[in-house]
N, C-alpha and C positions, 0 to 999 in steps of 0.2 A: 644271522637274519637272512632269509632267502633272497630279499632286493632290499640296495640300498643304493643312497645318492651318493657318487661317487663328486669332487669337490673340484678336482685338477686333474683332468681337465674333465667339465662339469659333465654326465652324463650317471648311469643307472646298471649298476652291478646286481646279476642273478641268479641265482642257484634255484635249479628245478627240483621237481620231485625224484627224479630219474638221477640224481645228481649230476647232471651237466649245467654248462656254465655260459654263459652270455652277455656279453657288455654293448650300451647301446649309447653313442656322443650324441650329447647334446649342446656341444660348444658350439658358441657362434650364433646361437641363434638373434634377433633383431630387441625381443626382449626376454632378457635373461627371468627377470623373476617371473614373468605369466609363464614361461618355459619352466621354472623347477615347481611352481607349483602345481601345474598339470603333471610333473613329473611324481608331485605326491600323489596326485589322485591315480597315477595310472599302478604305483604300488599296490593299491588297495586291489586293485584287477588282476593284480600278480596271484597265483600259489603262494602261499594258502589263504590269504584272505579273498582272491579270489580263481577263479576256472581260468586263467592265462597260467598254461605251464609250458609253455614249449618256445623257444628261442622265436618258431617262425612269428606264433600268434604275438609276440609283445614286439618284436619289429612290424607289425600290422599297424600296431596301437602308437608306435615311434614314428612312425611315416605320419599317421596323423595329426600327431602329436606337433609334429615341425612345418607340417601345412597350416597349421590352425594360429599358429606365435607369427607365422610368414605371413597370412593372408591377413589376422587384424592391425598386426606395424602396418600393412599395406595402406589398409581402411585409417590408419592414425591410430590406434589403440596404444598406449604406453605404459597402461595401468596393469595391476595383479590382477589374478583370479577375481578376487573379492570386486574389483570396481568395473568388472564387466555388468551389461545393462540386459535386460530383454531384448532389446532393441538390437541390440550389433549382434546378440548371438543367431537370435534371429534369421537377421540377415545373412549370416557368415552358412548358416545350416541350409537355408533357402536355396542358396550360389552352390552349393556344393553336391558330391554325387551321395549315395543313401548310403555307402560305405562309410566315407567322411565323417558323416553326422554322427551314424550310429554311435563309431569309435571314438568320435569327442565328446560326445551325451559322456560315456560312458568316465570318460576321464573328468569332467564336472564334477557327475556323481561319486565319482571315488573323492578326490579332491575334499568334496561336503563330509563324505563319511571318514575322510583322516580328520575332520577334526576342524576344516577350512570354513570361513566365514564366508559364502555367496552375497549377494545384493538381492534386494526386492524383488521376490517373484522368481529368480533366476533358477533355483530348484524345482518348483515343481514345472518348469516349462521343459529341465531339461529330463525328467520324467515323463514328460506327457507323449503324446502320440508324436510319432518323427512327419516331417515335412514331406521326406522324401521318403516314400513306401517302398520296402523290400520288397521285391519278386515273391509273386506267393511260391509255396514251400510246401506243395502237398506231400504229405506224406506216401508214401508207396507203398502197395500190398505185401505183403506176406511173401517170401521164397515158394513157392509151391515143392514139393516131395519131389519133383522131375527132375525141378533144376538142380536141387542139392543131390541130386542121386546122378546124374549130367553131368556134374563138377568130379564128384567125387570117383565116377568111372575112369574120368579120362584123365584125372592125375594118379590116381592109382596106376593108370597102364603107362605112364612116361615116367612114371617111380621106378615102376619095374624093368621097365626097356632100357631107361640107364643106366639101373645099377647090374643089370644083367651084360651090358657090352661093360661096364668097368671090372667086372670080376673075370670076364674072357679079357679083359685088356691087362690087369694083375698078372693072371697064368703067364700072357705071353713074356710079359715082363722078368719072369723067372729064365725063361727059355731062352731070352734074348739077346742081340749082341749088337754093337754101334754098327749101324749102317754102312760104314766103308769097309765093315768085316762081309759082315753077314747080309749085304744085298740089301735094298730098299722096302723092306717086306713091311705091313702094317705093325705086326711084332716087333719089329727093330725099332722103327719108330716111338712106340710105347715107350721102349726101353730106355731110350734114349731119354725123352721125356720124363720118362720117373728119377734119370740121374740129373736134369737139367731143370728141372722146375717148369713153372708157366712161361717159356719166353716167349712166345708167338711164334708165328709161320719165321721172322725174321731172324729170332734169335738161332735158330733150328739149320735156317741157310747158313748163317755165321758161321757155326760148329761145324758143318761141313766145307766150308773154304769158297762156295759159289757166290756167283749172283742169283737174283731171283727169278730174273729171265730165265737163266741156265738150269734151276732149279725147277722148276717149270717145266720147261725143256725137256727133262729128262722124267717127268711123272709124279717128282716128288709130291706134289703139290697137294693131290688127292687122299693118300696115303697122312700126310701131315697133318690135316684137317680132322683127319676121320681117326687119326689117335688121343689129340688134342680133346676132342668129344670125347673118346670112351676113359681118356686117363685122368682127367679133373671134369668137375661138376663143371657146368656153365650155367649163364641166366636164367634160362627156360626150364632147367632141371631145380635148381634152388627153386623157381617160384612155384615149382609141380609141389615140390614137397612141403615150402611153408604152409599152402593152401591146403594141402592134403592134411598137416598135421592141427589147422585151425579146426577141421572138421572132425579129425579123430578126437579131437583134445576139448573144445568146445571155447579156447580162446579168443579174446579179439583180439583182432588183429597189429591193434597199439602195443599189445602185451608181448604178443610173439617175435614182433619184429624187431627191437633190440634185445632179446636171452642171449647170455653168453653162455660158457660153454660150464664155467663156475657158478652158473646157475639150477643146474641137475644135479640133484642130491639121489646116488644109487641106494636104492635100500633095499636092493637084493635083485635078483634076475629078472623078474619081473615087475619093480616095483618101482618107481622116480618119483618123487616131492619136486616138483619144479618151483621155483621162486621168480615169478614175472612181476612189473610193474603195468598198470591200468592204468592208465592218464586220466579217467575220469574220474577215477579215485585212490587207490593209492597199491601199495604193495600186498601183495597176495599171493598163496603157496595154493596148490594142488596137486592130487595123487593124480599121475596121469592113468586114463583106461589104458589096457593091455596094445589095442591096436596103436595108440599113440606112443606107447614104450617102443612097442619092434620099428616103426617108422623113425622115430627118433634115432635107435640102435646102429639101424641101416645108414641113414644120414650119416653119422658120426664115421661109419666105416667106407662112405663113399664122398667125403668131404678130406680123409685123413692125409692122402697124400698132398694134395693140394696146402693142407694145415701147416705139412709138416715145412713146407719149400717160403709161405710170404715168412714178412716180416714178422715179431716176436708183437707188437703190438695189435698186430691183428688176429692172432692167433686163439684166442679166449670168444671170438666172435663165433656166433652157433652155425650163422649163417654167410656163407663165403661162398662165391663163385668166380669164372672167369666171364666177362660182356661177353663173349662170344668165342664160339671157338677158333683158333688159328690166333686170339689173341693173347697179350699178357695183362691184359688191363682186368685187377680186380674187384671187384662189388662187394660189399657188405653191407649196403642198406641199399632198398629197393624204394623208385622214386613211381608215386601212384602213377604213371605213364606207362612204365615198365609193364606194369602186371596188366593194364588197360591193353597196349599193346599184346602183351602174351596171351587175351582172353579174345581176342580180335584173330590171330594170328590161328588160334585153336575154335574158333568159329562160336565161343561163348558169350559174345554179346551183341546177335546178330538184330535184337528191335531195335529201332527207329527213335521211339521218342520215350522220354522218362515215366509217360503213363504207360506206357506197353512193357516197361522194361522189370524185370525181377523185384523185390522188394529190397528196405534194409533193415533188416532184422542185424543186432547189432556183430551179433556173432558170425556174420557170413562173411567167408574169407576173401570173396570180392567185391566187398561193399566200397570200399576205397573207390577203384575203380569204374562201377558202373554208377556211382551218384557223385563224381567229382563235381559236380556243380550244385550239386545238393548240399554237400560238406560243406564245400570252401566259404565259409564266410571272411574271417580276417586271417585265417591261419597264414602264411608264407609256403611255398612250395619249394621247398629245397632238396637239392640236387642230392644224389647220392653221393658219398666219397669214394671218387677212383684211387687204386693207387697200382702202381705197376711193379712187379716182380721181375728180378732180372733185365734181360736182355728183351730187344722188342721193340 
C-alpha cells in the first residue's frame, strides 16, 4: 500500500510513485484520535488516491496536520474528527493563515472520503469557499520564440565551452606528470586531478605537502581552480545541460531531474528510449530527437571521469556535478534556487515583476525558477544532497 498508519510509534509510512520513501511522526500529539483520523483523511490526498506525491508536499499536509490537533486541545477540543462542529472549525480556519485552512479543508475532506462520519453541516462548509482567500494566481503568458531561442543560445554555448576545455583538459592529462615532477603547469594539474578525484583546492595542497598560504604563495592557486573547471563538470555546466536537454527532448523538468543513468535504453547510435517518471502522472518512455541523443552522448562522456571517482551509490545518477569549482562537495539534485540563481548570474531573468516575466508553459526548463512563487503552494523546498568525495 503506498501510505499507511504506521502504530508504534504512531505516525504515516509512504511510498511514492518514483519509489521513494518517507515517514512522518505523529507521536505525541494532545489528541491522539482527531490526530490518526486526520491522518486517514490526509491518505486519501496521498498517490494514488490522491496528487500528494513527493515527501515535501505531504510534510506541507503534516505540519498542518499537528497545527490543527494543537490549536483545537488549545480551544478544549477532545473529541474525534466526527464530533467536530461548524462552529470551532470555523473558528480554527478564521485564526489561521490561507495555507493552514487550505491544507486542513483538505484533510476533512479526505478524512469524509475514507469512509469517516463528519457532524452536521461540517462537509459542505469544508468544501465551500475558504475564509482566507489565496493570492490571486494569474496565469502568465506564453514563452515568446525569443525567450526560448535566448535559453537555448546560451546553453548551447556553455555546453560547448566546457566540454571543449574538458577534452583540452583529457589531452593534457595523457601528457601529464604530478606537479613536483613536471613544474606547476595547468596540464599537471589535470593530471593530478584525474588520479586524485574531486578533492578541492585543499585536498590538492595535501598531496603536495604545503600550506595554503604557501600554496598561494607560489601561483598554485590559479592553475588549481582552472583545472578543477576543465577536469569535472561543476554546477553551472550540469544546469547548462539539463536545461538544454529539457529543450532538445521536450521534457519537464520533474521528469529529467531524477533519470539515472539505467534509465537510457541505447537502441542503436542514434536511437535512446528513455524511461522518465512525471509526477503529474505517472511513468513514461520516449524516443529521444537526434539533438537530444548527441547532448545526452556528450554529457555521459564529460560527466565520466567525475562518475568514475564518487561513491558507487551515486554513480547511476545521470546528473552529477561539483558546487563549484576548487571544491569537492558533490550535487546531484539541483534545488529551484540554484538554477534561479544560475539564470540571474547569465542575465536570464532580468524583469521585474511576474506579469512582465516569461510564461509557464509546462515544458520550459526554467519554469521552476522564474514562477517559484507561483508553484509553491504546499510543496516543501528541500535542499539538494551534498555529498563529499575524498579529501577537501
Amino acid at each position: 500500500m503506498p501510505a499507511k498508519v504506521i502504530d508504534d510509534p504512531f505516525g504515516l509510512s509512504c511510498v511514492f510513485s518514483d519509489g521513494s520513501r518517507a515517514e512522518f511522526d505523529f507521536a505525541g500529539l494532545p489528541n491522539p484520535q482527531l490526530a490518526r483520523d486526520l491522518v486517514v483523511g490526509l491518505i486519501e490526498l496521498i498517490h494514488p488516491h490522491g496528487s500528494a506525491d513527493s515527501a515535501g508536499t505531504v510534510d506541507a499536509y503534516a505540519v498542518a496536520l499537528r497545527a490543527m490537533v494543537r490549536k483545537l486541545a488549545e480551544l478544549g477540543f477532545t473529541g474525534s474528527a466526527g464530533d467536530l462542529r461548524r462552529g470551532q472549525l470555523a473558528q480554527f480556519w478564521m485564526a489561521g493563515s490561507f495555507r493552514l485552512e487550505a491544507a486542513t479543508r483538505g484533510l476533512v475532506k479526505g478524512y469524509a472520503r475514507a469512509g469517516g462520519v463528519l457532524g452536521e453541516g461540517v462537509l459542505p462548509l469544508a468544501a465551500g469557499r475558504n475564509f482566507n482567500i489565496q493570492p490571486f494566481r494569474r496565469p502568465l503568458p506564453p514563452y515568446p520564440e525569443i525567450e526560448w531561442q535566448r535559453l537555448t543560445d546560451h546553453c548551447r554555448q556553455q555546453v560547448d565551452d566546457s566540454y571543449a576545455a574538458h577534452r583540452r583538459a583529457l589531452e593534457a592529462i595523457r601528457h601529464g606528470r604530478h606537479p613536483d615532477q613536471g613544474g606547476w603547469t595547468l596540464g599537471n594539474f589535470c593530471w593530478l586531478l584525474a588520479r586524485l578525484g574531486p578533492v578541492g583546492t585543499l585536498g590538492i595542497v595535501d598531496e603536495l605537502g604545503l600550506t595554503y598560504a604557501a600554496f598561494r604563495y607560489r601561483g598554485g592557486a590559479d592553475h588549481c581552480i582552472q583545472a578543477q573547471q576543465d577536469v569535472f563538470p561543476h554546477l553551472d555546466v550540469m544546469i547548462a545541460h539539463r536545461l538544454l536537454f529539457g529543450v532538445y527532448s521536450g521534457i519537464v523538468p520533474d521528469g529529467i531531474a531524477d533519470l539515472q543513468v539505467g534509465d537510457i535504453d541505447w537502441s542503436g547510435d542514434a536511437t535512446v528510449l528513455l524511461s522518465y517518471i512525471k509526477r503529474r502522472t505517472a511513468a513514461e518512455s520516449l524516443n529521444l530527437p537526434r539533438p537530444a541523443v548527441r547532448l545526452l552522448e556528450q554529457w555521459l562522456a564529460h560527466s565520466a571521469l567525475l562518475r568514475s571517482h564518487v561513491h558507487p551509490a551515486l554513480r547511476d545518477r545521470l546528473w552529477l556535478g561539483l558546487s563549484r569549482p576548487g571544491d569537492s562537495l558533490i550535487v546531484g539534485e539541483l534545488h529551484r534556487n540554484s538554477i534561479k540563481r544560475w539564470a540571474l548570474r547569465c542575465g536570464l531573468t532580468g524583469r521585474k515583476t511576474a506579469e512582465d516575466s516569461p510564461g509557464t508553459h509546462p515544458n520550459h526548463p526554467l519554469r521552476d525558477a522564474q514562477q517559484e512563487r507561483m508553484d509553491r503552494q504546499y510543496a516543501g523546498n528541500d535542499r539538494p544532497e551534498p555529498h563529499h568525495c575524498g579529501r577537501g
